[in-house]
C-alpha positions in Angstrom: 123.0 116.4 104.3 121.8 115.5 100.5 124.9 115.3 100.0 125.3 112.2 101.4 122.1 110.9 100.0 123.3 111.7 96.8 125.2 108.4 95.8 121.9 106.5 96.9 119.6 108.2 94.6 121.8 108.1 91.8 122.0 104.2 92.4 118.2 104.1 92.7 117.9 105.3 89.7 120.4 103.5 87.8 118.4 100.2 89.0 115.3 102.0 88.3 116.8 102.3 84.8 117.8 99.0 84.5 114.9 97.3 85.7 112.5 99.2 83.2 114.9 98.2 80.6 114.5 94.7 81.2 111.0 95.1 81.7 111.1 97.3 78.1 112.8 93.7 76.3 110.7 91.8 78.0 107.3 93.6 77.3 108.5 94.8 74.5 106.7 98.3 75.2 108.5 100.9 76.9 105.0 102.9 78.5 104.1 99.4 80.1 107.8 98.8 81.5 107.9 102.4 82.9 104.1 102.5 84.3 105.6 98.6 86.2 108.8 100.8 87.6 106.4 103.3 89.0 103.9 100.9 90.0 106.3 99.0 92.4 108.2 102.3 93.5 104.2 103.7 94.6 103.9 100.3 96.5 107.1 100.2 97.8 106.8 104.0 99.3 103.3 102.2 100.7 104.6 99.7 102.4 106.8 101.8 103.7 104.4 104.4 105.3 102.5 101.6 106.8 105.6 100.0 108.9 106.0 103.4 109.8 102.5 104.4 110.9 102.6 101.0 112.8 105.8 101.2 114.7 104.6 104.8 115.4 101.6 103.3 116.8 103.4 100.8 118.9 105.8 103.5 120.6 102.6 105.6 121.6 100.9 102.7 123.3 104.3 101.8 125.0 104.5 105.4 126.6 100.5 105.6 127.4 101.6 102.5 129.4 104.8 104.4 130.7 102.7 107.5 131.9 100.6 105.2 133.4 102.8 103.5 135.3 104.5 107.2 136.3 101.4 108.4 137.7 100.4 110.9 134.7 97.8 110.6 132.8 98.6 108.2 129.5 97.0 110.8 127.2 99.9 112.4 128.0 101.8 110.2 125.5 99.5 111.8 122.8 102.6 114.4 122.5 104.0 112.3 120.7 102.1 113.4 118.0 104.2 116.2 117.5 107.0 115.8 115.7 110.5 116.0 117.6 108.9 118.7 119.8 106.3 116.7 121.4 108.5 113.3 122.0 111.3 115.8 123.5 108.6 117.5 125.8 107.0 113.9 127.0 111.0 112.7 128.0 111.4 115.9 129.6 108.3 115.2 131.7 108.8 111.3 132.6 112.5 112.6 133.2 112.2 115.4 136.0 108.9 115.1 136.7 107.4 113.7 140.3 106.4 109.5 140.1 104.3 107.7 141.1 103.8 107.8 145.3 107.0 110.4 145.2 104.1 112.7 143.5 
């Protein structure tokens, strides 16, 4: 599997490289460039995080609705707390378990 990650990182890094060089002519001092590079990669790792916290918190309040709608109770979509595990569990439950007025 890192395998095929491989190619990616070593571009990363070569744009990495070249944007802390640019920064390094620019600045004219190589600890400011590289602390800039690191600065934006911290951010951009951020950023990241926070679109994934969010979208994580849209698909639990979509399957609190589901379970609702089933006939369960929506803390029930709490599971998917768990990673891979708990998400497989709560489709296993929606999936063969009894809905609504069939309950």
């Amino acid at each position: 599997m890192f395998s095929l990650l491989s190619p990616a990182i070593d571009n990363a890094d070569k744009i990495a490289d070249a944007v802390e060089t640019a920064l390094t002519a620019i600045m004219g001092d190589p600890d400011i460039a590289s602390t800039v590079v690191d600065a934006v990669g911290w951010l951009a790792i951020v950023a990241v995080a926070a679109i994934a916290l969010v979208v994580y918190m849209i698909g639990i309040f979509f399957h609190w609705r589901i379970c609702s709608k089933a006939g369960y109770s929506g803390a029930l979509s709490l599971l998917m707390l768990l990673p891979i595990i708990g998400y497989i569990f709560l489709i296993l439950i929606l999936t063969f378990g009894k809905w609504g007025s069939s309950k």
